[in-house]
N, CA, C, O and CB atoms as a CASP TS submission, in Angstrom:
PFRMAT TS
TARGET T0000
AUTHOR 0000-0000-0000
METHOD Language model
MODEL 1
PARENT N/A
ATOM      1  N   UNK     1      -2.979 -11.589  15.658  1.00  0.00           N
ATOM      2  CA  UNK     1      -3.532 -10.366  16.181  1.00  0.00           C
ATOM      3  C   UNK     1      -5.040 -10.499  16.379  1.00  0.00           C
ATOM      4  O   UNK     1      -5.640 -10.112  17.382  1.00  0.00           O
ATOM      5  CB  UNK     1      -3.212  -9.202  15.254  1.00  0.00           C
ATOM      6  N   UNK     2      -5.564 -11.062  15.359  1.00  0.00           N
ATOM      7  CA  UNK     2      -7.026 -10.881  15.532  1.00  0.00           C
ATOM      8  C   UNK     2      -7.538 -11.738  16.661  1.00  0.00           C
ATOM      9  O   UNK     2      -8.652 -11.408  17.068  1.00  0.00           O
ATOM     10  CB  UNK     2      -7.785 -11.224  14.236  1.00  0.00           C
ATOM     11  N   UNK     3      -6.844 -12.995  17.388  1.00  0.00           N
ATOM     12  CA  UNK     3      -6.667 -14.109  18.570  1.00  0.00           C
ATOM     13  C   UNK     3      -6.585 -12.970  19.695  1.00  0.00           C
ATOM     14  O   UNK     3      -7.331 -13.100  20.666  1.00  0.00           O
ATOM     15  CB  UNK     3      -5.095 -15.299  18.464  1.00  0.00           C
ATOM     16  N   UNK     4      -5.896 -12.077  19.642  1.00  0.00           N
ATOM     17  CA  UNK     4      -5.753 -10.959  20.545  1.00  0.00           C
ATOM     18  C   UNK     4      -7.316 -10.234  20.724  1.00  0.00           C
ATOM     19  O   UNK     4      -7.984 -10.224  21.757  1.00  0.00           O
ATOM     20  CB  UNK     4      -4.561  -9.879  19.882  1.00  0.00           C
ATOM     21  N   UNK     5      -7.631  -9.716  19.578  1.00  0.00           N
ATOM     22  CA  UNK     5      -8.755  -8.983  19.859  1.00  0.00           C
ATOM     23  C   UNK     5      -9.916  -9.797  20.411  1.00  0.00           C
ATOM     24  O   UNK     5     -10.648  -9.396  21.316  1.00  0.00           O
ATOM     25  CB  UNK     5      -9.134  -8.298  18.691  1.00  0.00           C
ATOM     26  N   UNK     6     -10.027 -10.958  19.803  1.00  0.00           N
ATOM     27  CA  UNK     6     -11.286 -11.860  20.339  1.00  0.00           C
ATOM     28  C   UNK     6     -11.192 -11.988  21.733  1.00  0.00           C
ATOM     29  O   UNK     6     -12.253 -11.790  22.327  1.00  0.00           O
ATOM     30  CB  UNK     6     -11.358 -13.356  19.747  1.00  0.00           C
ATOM     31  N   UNK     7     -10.307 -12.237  22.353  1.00  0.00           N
ATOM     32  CA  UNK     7      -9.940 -12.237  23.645  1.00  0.00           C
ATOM     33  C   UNK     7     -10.346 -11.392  24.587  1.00  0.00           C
ATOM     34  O   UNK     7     -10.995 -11.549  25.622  1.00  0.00           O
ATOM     35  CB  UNK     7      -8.874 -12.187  23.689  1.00  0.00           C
ATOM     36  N   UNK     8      -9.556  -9.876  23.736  1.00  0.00           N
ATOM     37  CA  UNK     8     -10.167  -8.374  23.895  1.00  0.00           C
ATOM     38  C   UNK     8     -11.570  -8.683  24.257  1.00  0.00           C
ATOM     39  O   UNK     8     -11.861  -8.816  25.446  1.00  0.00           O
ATOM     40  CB  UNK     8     -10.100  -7.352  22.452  1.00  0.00           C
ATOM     41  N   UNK     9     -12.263  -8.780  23.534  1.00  0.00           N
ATOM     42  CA  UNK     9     -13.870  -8.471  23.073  1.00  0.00           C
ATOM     43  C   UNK     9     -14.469  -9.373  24.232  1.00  0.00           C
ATOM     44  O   UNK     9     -15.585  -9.058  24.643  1.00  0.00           O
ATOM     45  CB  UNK     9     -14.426  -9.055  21.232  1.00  0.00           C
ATOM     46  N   UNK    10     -13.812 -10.497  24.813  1.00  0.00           N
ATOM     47  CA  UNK    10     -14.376 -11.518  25.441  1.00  0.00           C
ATOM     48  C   UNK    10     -14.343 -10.846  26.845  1.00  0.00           C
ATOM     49  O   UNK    10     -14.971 -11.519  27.662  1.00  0.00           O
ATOM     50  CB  UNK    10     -13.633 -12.935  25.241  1.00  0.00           C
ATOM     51  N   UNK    11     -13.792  -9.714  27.364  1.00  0.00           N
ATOM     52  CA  UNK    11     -13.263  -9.335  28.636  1.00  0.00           C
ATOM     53  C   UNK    11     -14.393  -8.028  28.724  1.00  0.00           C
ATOM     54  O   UNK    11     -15.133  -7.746  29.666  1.00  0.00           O
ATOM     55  CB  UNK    11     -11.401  -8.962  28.659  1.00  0.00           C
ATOM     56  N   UNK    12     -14.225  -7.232  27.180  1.00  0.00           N
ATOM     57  CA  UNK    12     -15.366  -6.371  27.544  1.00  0.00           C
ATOM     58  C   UNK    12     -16.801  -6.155  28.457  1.00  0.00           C
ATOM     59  O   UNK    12     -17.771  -6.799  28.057  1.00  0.00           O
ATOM     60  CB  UNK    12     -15.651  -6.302  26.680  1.00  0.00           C
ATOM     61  N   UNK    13     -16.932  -5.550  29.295  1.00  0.00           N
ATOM     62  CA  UNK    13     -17.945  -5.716  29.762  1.00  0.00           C
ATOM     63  C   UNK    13     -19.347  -5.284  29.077  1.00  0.00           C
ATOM     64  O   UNK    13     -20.367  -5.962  29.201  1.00  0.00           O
ATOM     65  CB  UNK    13     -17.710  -5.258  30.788  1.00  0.00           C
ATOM     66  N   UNK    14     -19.279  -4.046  28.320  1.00  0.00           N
ATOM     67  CA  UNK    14     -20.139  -3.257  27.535  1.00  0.00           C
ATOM     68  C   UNK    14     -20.146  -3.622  26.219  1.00  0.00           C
ATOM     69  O   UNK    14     -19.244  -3.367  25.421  1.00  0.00           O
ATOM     70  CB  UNK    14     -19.852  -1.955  27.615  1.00  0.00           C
ATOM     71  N   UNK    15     -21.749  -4.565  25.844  1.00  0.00           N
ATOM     72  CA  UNK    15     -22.284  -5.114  25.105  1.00  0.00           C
ATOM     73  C   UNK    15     -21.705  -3.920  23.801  1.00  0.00           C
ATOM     74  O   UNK    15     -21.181  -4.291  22.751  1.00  0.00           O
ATOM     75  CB  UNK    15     -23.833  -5.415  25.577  1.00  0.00           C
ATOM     76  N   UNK    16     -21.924  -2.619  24.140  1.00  0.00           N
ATOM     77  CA  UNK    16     -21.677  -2.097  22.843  1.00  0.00           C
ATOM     78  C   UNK    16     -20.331  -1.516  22.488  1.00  0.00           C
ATOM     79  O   UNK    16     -20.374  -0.741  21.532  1.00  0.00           O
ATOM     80  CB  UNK    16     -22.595  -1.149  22.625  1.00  0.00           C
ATOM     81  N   UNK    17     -19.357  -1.675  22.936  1.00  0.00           N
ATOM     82  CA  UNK    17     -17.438  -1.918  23.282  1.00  0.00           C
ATOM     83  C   UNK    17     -17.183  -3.249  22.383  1.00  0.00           C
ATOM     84  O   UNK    17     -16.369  -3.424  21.476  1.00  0.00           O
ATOM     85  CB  UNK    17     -16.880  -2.393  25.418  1.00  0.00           C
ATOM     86  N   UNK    18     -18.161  -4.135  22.945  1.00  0.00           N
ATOM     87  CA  UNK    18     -17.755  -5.020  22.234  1.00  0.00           C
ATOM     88  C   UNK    18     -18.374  -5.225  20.688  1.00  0.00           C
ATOM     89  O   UNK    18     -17.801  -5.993  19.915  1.00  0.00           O
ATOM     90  CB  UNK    18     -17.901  -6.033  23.034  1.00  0.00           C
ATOM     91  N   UNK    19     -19.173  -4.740  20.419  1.00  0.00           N
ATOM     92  CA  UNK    19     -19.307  -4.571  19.254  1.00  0.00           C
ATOM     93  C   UNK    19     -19.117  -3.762  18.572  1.00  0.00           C
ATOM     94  O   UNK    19     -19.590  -3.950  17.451  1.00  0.00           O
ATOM     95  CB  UNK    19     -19.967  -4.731  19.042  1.00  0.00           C
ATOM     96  N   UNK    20     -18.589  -2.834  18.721  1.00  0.00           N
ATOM     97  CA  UNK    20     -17.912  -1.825  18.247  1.00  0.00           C
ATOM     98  C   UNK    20     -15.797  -2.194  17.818  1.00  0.00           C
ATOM     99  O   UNK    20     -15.035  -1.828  16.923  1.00  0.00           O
ATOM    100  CB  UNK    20     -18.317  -0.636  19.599  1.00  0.00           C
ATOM    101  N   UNK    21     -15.695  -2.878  18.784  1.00  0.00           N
ATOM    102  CA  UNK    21     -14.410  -3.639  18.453  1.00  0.00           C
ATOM    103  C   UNK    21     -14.410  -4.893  17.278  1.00  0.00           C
ATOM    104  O   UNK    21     -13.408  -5.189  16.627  1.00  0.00           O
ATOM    105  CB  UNK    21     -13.961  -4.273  19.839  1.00  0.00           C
ATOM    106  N   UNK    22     -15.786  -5.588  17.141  1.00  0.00           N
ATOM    107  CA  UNK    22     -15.976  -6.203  16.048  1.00  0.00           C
ATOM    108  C   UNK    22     -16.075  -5.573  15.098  1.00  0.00           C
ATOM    109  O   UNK    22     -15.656  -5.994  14.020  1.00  0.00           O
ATOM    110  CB  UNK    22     -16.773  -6.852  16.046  1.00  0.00           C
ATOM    111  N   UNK    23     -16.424  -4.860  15.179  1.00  0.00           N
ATOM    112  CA  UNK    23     -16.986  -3.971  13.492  1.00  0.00           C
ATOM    113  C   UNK    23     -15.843  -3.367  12.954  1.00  0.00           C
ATOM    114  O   UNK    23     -15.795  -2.975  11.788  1.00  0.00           O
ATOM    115  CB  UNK    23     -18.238  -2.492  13.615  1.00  0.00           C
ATOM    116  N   UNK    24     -14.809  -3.265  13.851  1.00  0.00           N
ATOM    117  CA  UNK    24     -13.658  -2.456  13.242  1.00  0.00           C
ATOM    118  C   UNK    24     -12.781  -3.495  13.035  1.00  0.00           C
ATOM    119  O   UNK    24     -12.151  -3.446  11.978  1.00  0.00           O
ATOM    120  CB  UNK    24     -13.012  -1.263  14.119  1.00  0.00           C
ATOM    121  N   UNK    25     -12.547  -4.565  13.883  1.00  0.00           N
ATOM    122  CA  UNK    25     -11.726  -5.523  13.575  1.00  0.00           C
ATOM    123  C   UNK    25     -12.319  -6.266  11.872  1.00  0.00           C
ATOM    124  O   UNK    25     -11.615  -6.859  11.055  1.00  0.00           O
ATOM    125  CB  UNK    25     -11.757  -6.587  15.009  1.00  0.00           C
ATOM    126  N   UNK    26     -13.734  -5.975  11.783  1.00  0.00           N
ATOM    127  CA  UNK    26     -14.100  -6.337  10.397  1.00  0.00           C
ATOM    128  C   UNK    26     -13.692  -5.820   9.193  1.00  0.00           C
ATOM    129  O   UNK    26     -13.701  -6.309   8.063  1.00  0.00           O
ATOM    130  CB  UNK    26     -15.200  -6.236  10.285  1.00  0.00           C
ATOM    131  N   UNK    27     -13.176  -4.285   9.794  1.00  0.00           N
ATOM    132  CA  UNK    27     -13.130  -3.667   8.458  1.00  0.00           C
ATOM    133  C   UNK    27     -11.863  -3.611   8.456  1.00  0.00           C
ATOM    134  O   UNK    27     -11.432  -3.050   7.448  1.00  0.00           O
ATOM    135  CB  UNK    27     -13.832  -2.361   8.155  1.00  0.00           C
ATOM    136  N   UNK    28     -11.194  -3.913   9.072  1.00  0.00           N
ATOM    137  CA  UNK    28      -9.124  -3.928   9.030  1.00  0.00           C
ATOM    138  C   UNK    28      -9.345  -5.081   8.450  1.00  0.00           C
ATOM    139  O   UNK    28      -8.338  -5.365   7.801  1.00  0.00           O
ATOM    140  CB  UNK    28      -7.805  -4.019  10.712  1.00  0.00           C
ATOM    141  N   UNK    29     -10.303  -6.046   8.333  1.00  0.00           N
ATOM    142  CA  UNK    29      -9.978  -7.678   7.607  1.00  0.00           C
ATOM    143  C   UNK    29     -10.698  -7.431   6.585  1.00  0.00           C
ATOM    144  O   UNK    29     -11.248  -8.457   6.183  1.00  0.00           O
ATOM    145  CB  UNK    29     -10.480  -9.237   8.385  1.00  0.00           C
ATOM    146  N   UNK    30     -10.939  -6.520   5.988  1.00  0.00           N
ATOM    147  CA  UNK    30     -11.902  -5.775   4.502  1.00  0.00           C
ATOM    148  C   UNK    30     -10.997  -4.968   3.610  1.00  0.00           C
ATOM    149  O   UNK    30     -10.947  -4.831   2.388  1.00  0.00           O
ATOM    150  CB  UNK    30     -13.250  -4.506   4.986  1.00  0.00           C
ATOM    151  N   UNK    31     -10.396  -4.547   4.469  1.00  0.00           N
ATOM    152  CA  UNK    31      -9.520  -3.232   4.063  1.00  0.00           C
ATOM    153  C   UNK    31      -7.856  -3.595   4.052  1.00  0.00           C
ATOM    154  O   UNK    31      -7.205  -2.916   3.258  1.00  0.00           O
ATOM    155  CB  UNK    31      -9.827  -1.900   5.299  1.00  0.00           C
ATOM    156  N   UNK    32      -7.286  -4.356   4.659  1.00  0.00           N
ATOM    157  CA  UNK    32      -5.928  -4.998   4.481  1.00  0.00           C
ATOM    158  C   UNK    32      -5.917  -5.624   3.254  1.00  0.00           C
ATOM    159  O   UNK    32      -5.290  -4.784   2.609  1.00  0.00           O
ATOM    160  CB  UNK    32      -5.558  -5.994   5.535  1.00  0.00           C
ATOM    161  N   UNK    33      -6.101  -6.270   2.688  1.00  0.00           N
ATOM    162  CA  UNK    33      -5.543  -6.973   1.195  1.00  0.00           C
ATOM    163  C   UNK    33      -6.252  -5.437   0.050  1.00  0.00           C
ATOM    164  O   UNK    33      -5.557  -5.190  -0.935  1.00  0.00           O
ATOM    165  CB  UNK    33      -6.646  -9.192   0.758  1.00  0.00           C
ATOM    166  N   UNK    34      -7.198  -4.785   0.201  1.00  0.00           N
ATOM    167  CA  UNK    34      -7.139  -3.749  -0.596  1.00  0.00           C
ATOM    168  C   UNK    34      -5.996  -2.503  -0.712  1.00  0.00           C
ATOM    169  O   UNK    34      -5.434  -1.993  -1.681  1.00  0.00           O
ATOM    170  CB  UNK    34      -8.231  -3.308  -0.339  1.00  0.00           C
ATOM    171  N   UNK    35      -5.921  -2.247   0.845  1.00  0.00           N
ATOM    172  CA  UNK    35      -4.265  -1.625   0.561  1.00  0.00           C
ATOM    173  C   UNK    35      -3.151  -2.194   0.201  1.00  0.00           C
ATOM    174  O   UNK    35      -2.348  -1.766  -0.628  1.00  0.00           O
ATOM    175  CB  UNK    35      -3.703  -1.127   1.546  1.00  0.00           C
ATOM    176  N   UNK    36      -3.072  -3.420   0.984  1.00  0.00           N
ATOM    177  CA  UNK    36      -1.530  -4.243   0.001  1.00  0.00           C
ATOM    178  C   UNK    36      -1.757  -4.144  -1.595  1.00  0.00           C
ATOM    179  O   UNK    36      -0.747  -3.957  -2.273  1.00  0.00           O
ATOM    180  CB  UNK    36      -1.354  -6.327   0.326  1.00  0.00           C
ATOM    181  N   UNK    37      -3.070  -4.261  -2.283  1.00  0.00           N
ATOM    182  CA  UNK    37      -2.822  -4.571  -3.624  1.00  0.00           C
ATOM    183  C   UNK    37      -2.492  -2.924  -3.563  1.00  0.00           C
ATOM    184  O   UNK    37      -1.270  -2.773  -3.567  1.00  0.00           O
ATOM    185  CB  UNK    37      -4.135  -5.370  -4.717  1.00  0.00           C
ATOM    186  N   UNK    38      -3.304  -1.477  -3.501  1.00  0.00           N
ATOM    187  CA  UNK    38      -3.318  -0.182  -3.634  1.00  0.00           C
ATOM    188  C   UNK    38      -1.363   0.212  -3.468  1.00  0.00           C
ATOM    189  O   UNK    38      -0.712   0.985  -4.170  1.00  0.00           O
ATOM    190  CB  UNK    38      -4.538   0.492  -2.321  1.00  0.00           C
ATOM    191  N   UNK    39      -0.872  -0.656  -2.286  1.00  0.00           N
ATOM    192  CA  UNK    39       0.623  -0.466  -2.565  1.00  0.00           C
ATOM    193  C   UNK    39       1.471  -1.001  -3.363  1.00  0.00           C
ATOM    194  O   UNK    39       2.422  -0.228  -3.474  1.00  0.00           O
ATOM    195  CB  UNK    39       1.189  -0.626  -1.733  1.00  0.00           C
ATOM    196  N   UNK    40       1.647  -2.130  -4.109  1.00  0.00           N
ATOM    197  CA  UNK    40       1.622  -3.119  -5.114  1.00  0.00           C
ATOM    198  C   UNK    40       1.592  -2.304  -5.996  1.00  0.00           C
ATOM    199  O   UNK    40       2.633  -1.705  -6.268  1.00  0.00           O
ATOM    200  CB  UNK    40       0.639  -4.127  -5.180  1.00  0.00           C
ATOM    201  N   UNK    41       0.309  -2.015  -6.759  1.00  0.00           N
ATOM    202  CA  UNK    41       0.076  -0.981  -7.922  1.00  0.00           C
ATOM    203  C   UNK    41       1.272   0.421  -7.573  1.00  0.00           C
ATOM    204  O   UNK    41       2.209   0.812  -8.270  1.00  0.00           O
ATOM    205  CB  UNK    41      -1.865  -0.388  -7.859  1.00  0.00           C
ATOM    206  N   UNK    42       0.918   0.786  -6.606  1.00  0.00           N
ATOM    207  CA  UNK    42       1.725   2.099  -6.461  1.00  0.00           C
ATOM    208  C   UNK    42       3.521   2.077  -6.888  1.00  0.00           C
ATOM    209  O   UNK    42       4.105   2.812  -7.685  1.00  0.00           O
ATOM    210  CB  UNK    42       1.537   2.505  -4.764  1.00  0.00           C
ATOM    211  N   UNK    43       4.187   0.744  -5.872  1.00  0.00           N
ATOM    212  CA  UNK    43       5.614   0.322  -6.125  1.00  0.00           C
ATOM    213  C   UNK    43       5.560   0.309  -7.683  1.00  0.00           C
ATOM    214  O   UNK    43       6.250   1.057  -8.375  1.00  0.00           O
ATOM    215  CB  UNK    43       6.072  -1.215  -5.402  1.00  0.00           C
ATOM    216  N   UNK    44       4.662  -0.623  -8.182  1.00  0.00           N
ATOM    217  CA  UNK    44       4.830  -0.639  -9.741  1.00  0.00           C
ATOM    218  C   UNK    44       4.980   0.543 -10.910  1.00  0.00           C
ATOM    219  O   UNK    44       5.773   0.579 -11.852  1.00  0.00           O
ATOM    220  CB  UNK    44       3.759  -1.265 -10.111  1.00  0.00           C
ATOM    221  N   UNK    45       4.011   1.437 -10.551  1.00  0.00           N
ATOM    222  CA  UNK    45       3.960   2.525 -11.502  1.00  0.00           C
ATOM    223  C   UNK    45       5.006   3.413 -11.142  1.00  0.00           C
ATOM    224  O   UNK    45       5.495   3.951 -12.135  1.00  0.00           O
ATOM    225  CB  UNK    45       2.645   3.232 -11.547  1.00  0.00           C
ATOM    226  N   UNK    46       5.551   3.773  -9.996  1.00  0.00           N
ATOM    227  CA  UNK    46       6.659   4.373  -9.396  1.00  0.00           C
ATOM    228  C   UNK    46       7.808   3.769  -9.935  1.00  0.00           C
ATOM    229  O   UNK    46       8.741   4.534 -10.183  1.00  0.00           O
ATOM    230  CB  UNK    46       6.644   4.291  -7.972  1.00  0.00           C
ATOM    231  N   UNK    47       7.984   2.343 -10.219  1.00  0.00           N
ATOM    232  CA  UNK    47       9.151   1.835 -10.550  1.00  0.00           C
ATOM    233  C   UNK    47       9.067   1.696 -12.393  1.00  0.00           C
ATOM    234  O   UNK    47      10.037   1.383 -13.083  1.00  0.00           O
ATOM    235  CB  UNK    47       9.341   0.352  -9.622  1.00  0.00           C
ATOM    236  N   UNK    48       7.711   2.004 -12.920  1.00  0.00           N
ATOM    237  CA  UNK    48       7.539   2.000 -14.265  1.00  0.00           C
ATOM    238  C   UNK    48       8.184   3.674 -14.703  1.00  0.00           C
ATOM    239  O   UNK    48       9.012   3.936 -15.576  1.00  0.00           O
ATOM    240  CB  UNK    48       5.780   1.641 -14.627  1.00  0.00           C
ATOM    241  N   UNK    49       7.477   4.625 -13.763  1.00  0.00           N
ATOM    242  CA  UNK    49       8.301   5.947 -14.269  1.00  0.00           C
ATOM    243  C   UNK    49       9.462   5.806 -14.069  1.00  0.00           C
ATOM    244  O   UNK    49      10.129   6.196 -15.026  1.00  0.00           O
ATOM    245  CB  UNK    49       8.028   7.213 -13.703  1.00  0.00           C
ATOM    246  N   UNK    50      10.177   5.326 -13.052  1.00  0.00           N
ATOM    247  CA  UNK    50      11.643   5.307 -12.815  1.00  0.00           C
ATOM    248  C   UNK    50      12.292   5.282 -14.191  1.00  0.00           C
ATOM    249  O   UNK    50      12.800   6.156 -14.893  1.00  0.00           O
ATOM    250  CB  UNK    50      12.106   4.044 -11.921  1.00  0.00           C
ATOM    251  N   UNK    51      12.100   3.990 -14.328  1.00  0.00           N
ATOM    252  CA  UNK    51      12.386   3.348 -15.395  1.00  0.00           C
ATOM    253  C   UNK    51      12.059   4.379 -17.068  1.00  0.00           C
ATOM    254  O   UNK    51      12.888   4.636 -17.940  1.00  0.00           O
ATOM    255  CB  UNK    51      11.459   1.943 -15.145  1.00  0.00           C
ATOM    256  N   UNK    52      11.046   4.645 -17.036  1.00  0.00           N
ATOM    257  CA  UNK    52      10.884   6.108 -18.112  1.00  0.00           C
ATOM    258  C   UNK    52      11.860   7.107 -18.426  1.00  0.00           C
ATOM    259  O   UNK    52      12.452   7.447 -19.450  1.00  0.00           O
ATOM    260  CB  UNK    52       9.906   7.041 -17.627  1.00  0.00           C
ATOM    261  N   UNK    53      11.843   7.605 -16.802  1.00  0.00           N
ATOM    262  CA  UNK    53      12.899   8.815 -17.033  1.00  0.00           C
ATOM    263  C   UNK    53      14.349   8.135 -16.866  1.00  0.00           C
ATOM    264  O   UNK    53      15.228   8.901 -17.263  1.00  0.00           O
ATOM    265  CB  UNK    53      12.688  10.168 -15.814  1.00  0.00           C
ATOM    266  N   UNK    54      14.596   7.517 -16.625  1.00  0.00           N
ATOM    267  CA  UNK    54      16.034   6.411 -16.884  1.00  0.00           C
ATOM    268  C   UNK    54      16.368   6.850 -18.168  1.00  0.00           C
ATOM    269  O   UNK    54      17.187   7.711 -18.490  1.00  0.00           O
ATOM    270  CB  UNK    54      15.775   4.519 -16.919  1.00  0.00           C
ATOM    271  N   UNK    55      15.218   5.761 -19.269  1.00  0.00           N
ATOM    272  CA  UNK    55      15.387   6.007 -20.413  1.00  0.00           C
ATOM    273  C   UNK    55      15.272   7.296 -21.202  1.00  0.00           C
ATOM    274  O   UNK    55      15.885   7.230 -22.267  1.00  0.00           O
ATOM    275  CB  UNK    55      14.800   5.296 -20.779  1.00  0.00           C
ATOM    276  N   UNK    56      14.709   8.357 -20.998  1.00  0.00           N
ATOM    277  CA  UNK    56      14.376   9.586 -21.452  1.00  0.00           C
ATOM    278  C   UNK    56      15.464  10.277 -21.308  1.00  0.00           C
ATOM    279  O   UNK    56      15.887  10.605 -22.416  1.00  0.00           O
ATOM    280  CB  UNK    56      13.312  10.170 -20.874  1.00  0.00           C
ATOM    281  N   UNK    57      16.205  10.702 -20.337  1.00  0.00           N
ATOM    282  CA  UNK    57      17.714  10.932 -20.021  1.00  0.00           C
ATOM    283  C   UNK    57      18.308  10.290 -20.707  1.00  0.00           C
ATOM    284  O   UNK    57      18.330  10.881 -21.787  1.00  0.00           O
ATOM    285  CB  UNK    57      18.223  10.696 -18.827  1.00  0.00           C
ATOM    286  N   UNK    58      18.900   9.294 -20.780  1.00  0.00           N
ATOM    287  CA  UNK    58      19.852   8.523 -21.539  1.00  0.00           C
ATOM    288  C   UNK    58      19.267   8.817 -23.038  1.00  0.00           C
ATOM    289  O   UNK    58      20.099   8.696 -23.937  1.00  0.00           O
ATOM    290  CB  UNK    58      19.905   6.836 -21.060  1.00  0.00           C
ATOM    291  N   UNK    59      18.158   9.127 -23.355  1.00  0.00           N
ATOM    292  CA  UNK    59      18.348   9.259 -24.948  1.00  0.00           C
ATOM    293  C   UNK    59      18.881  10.693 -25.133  1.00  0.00           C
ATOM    294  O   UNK    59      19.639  11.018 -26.047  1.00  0.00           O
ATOM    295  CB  UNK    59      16.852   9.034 -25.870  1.00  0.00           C
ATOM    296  N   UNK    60      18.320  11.680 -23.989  1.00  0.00           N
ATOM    297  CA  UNK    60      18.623  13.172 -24.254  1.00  0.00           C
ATOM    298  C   UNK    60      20.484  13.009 -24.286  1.00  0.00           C
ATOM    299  O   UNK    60      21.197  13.470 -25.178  1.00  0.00           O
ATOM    300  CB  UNK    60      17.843  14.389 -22.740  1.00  0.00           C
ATOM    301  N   UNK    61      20.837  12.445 -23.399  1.00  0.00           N
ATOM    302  CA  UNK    61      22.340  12.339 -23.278  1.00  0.00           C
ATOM    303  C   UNK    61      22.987  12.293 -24.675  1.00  0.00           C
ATOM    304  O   UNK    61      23.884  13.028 -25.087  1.00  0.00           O
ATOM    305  CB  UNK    61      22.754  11.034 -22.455  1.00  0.00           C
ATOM    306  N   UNK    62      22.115  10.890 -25.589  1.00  0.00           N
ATOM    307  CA  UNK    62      22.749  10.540 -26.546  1.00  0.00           C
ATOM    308  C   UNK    62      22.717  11.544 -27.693  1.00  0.00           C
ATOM    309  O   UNK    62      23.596  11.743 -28.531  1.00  0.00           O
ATOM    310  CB  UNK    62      22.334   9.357 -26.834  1.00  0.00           C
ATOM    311  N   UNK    63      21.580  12.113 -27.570  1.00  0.00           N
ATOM    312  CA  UNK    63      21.269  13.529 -28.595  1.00  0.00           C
ATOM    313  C   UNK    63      22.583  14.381 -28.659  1.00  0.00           C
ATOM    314  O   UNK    63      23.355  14.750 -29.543  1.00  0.00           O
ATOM    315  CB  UNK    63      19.926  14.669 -27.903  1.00  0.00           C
ATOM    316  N   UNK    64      22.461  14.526 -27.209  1.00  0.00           N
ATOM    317  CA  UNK    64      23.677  15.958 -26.536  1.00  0.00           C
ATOM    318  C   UNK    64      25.168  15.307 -27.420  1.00  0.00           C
ATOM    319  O   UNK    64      25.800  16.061 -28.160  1.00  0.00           O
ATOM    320  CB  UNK    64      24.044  15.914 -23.971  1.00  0.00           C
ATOM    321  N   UNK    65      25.609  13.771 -27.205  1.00  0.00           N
ATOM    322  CA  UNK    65      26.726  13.727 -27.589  1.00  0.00           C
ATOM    323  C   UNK    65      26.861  13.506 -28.864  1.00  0.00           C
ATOM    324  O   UNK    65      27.962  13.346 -29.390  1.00  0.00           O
ATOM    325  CB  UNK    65      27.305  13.023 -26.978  1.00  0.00           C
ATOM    326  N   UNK    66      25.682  13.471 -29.529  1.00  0.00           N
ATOM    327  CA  UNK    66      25.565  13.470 -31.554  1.00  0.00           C
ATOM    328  C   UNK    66      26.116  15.016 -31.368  1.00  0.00           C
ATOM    329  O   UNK    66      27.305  15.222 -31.612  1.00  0.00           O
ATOM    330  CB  UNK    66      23.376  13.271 -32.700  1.00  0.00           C
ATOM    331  N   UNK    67      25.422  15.911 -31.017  1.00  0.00           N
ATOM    332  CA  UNK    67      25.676  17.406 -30.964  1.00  0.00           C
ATOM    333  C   UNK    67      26.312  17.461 -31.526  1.00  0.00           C
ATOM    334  O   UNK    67      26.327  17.472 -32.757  1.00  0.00           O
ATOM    335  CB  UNK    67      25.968  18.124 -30.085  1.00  0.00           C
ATOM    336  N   UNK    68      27.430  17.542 -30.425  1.00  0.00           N
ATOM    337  CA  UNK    68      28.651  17.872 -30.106  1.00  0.00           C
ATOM    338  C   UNK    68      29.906  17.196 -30.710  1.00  0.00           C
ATOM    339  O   UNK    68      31.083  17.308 -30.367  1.00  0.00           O
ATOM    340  CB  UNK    68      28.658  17.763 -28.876  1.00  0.00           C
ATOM    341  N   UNK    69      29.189  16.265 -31.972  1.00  0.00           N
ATOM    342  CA  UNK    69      30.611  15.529 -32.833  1.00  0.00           C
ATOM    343  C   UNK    69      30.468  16.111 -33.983  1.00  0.00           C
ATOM    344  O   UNK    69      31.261  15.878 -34.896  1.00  0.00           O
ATOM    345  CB  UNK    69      30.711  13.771 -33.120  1.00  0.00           C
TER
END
């Protein structure tokens, strides 16, 4: 993609188009591995509560069926 934009930028006629397409193509290459990790963390803690209330249920369950003997 970014082979694409250089290309882009090379066709521009307006000195400031084209730098304005650099500066953003800079910050998508600044800002991509900070969101992959920001989603990473996110899957994780989402799949850490999962996993919580999994267990939190299943103990209430086990309570419920002491109860009830």
């Amino acid at each position: 993609m970014s082979r694409e934009i250089d290309g882009r930028q090379k066709e521009l006629t307006h000195q400031v188009h084209r730098e304005i397409l650099l500066r953003c193509m800079e910050e998508v290459k600044n800002l991509t591995p900070i969101l992959i990790c920001s989603m990473k963390i996110y899957i994780q803690i989402h799949d850490e509560g999962r996993r919580q209330r999994i267990c939190l249920t299943d103990k209430r369950a086990d309570k419920f069926a002491q109860c009830e003997l």
